[in-house]
C-alpha positions in Angstrom: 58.3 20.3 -95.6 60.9 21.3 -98.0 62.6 18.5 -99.6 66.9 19.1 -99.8 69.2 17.0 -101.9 72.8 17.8 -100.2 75.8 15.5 -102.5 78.8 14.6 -100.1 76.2 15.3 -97.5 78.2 12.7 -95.4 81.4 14.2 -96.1 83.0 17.3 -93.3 81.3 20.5 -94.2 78.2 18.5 -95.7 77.8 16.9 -92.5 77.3 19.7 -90.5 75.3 21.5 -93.2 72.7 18.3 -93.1 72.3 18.7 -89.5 71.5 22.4 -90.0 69.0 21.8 -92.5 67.7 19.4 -90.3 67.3 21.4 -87.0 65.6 24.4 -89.3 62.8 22.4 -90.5 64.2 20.5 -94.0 63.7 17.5 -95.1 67.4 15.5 -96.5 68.2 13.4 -98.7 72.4 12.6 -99.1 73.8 11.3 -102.1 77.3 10.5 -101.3 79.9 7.4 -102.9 82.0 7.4 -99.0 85.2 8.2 -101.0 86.2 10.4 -98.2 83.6 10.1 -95.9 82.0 7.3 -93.5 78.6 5.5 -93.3 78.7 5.9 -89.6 78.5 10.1 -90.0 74.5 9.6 -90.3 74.9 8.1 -86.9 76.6 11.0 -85.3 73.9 13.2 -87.8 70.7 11.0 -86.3 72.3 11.2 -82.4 72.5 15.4 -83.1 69.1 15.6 -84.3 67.2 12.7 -83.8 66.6 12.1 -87.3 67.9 9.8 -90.0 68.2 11.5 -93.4 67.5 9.5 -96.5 71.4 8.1 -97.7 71.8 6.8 -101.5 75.0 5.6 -101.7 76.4 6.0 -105.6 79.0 8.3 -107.2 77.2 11.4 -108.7 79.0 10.8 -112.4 76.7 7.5 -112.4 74.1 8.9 -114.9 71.9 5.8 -114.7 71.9 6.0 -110.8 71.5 9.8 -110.9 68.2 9.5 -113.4 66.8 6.4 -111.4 67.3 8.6 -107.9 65.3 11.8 -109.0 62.8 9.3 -110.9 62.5 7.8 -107.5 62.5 10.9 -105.4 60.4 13.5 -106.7 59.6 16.8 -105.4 63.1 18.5 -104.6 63.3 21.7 -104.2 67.1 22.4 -104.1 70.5 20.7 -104.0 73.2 21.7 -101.9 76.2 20.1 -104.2 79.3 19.7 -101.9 80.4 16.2 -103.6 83.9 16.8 -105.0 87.5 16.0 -104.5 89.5 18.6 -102.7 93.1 18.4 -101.9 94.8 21.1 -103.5 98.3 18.2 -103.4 96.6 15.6 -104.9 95.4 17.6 -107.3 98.5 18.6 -108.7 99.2 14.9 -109.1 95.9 13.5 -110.1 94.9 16.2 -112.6 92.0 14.1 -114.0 90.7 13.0 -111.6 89.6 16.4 -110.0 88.4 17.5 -113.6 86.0 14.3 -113.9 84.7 14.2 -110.2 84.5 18.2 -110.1 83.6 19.2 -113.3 81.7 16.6 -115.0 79.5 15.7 -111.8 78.3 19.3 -111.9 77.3 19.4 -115.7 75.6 16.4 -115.1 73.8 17.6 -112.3 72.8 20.9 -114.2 71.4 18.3 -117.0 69.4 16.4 -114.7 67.6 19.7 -112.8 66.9 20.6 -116.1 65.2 17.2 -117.0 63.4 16.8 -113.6 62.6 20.7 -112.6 64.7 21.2 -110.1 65.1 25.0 -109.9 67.9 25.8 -107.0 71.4 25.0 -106.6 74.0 26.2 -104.0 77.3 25.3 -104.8 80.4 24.2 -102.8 83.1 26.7 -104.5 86.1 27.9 -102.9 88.5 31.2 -102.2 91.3 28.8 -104.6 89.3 30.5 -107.1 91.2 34.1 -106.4 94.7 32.6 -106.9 96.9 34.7 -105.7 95.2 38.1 -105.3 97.0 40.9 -105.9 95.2 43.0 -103.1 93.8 41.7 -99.8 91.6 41.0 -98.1 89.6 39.5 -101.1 86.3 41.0 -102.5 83.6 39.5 -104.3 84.8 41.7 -107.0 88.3 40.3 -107.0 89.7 38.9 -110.1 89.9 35.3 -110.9 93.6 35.6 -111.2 95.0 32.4 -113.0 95.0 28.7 -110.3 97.5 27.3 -108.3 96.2 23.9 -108.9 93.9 21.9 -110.6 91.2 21.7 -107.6 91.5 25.8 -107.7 90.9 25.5 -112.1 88.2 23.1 -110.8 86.0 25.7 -108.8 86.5 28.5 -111.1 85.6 26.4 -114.4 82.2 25.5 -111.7 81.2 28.9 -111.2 82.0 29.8 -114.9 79.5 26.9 -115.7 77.3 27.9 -113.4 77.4 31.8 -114.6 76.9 30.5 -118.5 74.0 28.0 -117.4 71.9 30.7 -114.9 72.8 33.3 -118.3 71.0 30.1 -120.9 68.2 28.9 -118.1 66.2 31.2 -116.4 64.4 29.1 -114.4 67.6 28.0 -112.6 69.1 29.5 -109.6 72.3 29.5 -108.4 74.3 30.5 -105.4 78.2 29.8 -105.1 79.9 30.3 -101.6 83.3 30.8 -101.9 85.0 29.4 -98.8 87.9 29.8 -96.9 89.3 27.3 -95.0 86.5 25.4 -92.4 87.9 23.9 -88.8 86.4 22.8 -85.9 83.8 20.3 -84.9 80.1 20.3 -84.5 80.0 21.0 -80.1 78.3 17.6 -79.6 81.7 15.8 -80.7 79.6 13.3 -83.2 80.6 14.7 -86.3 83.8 16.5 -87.5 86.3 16.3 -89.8 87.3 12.5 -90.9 90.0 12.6 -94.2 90.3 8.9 -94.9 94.4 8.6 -95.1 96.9 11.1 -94.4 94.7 14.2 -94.0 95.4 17.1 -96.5 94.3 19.9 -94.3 96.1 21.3 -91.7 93.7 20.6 -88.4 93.4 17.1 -88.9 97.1 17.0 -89.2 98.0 19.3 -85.8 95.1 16.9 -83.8 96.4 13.6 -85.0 100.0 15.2 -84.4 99.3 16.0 -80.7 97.0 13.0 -80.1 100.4 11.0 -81.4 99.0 8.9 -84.5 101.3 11.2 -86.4 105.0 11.9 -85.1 105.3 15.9 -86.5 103.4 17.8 -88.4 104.8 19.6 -91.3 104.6 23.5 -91.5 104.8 23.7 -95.4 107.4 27.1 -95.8 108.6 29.6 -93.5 109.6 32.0 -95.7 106.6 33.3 -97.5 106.3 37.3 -97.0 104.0 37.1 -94.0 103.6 37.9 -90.7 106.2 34.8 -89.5 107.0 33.4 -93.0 103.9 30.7 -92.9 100.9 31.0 -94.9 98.0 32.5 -94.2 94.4 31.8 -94.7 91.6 32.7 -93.5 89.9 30.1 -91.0 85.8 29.7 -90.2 84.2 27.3 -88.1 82.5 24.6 -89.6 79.1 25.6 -88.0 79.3 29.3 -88.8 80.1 27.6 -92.8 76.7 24.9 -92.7 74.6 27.9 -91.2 75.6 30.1 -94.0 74.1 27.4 -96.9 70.6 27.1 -95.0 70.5 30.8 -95.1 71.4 30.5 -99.2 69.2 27.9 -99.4 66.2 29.8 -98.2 67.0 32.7 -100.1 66.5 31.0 -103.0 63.2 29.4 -101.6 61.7 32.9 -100.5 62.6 34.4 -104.2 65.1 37.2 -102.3 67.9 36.5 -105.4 69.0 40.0 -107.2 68.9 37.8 -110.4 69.5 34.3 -110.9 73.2 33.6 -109.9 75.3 35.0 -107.1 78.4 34.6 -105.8 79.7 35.3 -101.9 82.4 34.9 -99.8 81.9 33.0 -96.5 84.7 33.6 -94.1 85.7 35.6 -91.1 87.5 38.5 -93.0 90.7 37.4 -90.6 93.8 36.4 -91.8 95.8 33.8 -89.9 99.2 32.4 -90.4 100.3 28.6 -89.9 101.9 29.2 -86.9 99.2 31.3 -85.6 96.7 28.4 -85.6 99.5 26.2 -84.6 99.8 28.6 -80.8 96.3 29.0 -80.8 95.8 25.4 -80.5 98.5 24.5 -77.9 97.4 27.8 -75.6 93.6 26.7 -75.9 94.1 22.7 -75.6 97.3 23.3 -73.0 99.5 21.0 -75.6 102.6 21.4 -77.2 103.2 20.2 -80.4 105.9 18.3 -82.4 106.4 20.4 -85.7 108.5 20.5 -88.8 109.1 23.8 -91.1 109.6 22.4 -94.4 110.2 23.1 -98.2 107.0 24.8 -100.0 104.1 22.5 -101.1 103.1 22.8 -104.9 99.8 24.7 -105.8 99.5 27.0 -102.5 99.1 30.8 -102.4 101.2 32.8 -100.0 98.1 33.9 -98.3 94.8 35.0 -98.8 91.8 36.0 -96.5 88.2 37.4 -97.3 86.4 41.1 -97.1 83.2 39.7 -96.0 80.9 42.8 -96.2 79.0 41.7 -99.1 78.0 38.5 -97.6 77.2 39.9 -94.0 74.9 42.9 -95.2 73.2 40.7 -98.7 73.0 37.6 -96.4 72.7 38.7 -93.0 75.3 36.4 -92.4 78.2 36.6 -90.3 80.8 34.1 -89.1 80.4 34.4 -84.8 82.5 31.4 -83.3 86.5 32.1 -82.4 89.5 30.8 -83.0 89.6 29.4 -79.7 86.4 28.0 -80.3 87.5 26.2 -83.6 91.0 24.9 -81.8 88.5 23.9 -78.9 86.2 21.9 -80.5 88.9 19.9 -82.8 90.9 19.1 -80.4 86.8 17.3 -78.5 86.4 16.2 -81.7 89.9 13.9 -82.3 89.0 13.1 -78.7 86.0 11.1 -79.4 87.6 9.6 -82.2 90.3 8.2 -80.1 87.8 6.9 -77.1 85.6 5.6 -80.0 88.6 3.6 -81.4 89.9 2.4 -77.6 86.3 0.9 -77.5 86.3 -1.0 -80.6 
């Protein structure tokens, strides 16, 4: 059995990624420091899939943690590395933050395959690194054009470290998925997406909005050049995101790399504004929601959306679940929570 390190592996999209590795034969281990993520997640992960995957609890720029857990646990044969901060907001007002939990973890990491022969890494990047593209939808070929905020500088100083380390090391392999923005819950309801605080994503927002913890939710501009003035993005369902890092993970396994780092962009190739999701959700749930437009938020792009060819025909991947199905199954999701919370 293949033995999988996934960082953040109790976090949203690690989650879901653990219990596809899981169903497909892998054996887990999560290194996660619950900064934004909950112990209780590997009970939703152990209900899914009947197992309990190994949990080491530390943050990942721990070096004397990090050396005792791969001296302890030998035999891995990738890392999926999702652990990272990731509010573009925050960001902007915790510069340093995002550069030591981003950047530094990841050279750190890097060292430490190096030391204990770990050979493969995927890595958690994101479609911030485009900035602002100047055509759409964006290729794999697209420009880094310069970020909108410190998480963005964060992913694209990742992948250039990545690129320089794959160029110096042979013997490492690299894949970087370049995400665009994951909704929606696993179908079982036991995991989904938890932000500890005031969520910085916009699901998490509209299902706390209609489920009435929050009193509006805030539509961040209206007068962006865009289908209604909202921004838009490009939105994949969680599942069709964690099936997509087993598939990179077992490229890398079965030696099917065309050279030792690649780069992809996982999303639906659909572009969809703020206001979009926002009808989506009240048709599909049968809600109405209580929303705000307000001023601009610092450090977002006016919209941005993926060409997804690459991916589908290198991959053979493709993102399958709808938009209904995402608004669907986060609406189940903030459901449970609430029942869960009633029961307490």
């Amino acid at each position: 059995m293949k033995k999988i390190l996934v960082t953040g592996g109790t976090g949203y999209i690690g989650s879901h990624t653990v219990v596809e590795l899981i169903n497909e034969g892998f054996e887990v281990l999560i290194i996660d420091d619950l900064s934004n993520s909950q112990r209780d997640v590997l009970d939703g992960i152990e209900k899914i899939t009947g197992v309990r995957p190994a949990f080491f609890d530390f943050d990942l720029c721990d070096q004397q943690k990090l050396d005792q857990f791969f001296q302890t646990n030998p035999g891995i044969n990738g890392i999926i590395h999702f652990a990272a901060s990731k509010a573009v907001g925050e960001s902007v007002l915790k510069p340093l933050l995002y550069y030591r939990n981003n950047v530094s973890a990841l050279v750190l990491l890097l060292e430490k395959m190096k030391q204990y022969s770990v050979a493969e890494i995927v890595f958690s990047s994101s479609c911030t690194v485009y900035g602002q593209p100047d055509k759409l939808p964006v290729t794999e070929q697209s420009p880094f054009k310069p970020a909108e905020s410190p998480y963005g500088n964060t992913k694209q100083i990742g992948e250039e470290i990545l690129r320089d380390t794959c160029k110096a090391e042979k013997d490492i392999h690299a894949i970087a998925l370049r995400y665009f923005n994951p909704v929606g819950a696993h179908p079982s309801a036991l995991i989904g997406e938890l932000p500890l605080g005031v969520p910085a994503n916009l699901i998490p927002f509209i299902t706390q909005t209609a489920a009435g913890i929050r009193s509006e939710l805030k539509v961040f501009g209206n007068d962006y050049n865009t289908v209604d003035g909202s921004a838009v993005r490009d939105y994949i369902h969680i599942n069709d995101l964690a099936r997509a890092h087993v598939v990179a993970v077992k490229r890398m396994l079965n030696k099917q790399q065309k050279g030792n780092y690649e780069y992809f962009n996982i999303g639906t190739g659909k572009g969809l504004s703020v206001l979009e999701i926002i009808k989506a959700f009240e048709r599909v749930n049968n809600l109405k929601l209580n929303y705000k437009i307000v001023e601009r938020r610092a450090g977002d792009v006016e919209q941005v959306y993926a060409d997804t060819t690459f991916a589908n025909q290198e991959l053979g991947w493709k993102a399958t679940e709808t938009i209904d199905e995402m608004m669907r199954s986060a609406w189940t999701w903030q459901q449970y929570l609430m029942s869960r919370e009633s029961k307490k």
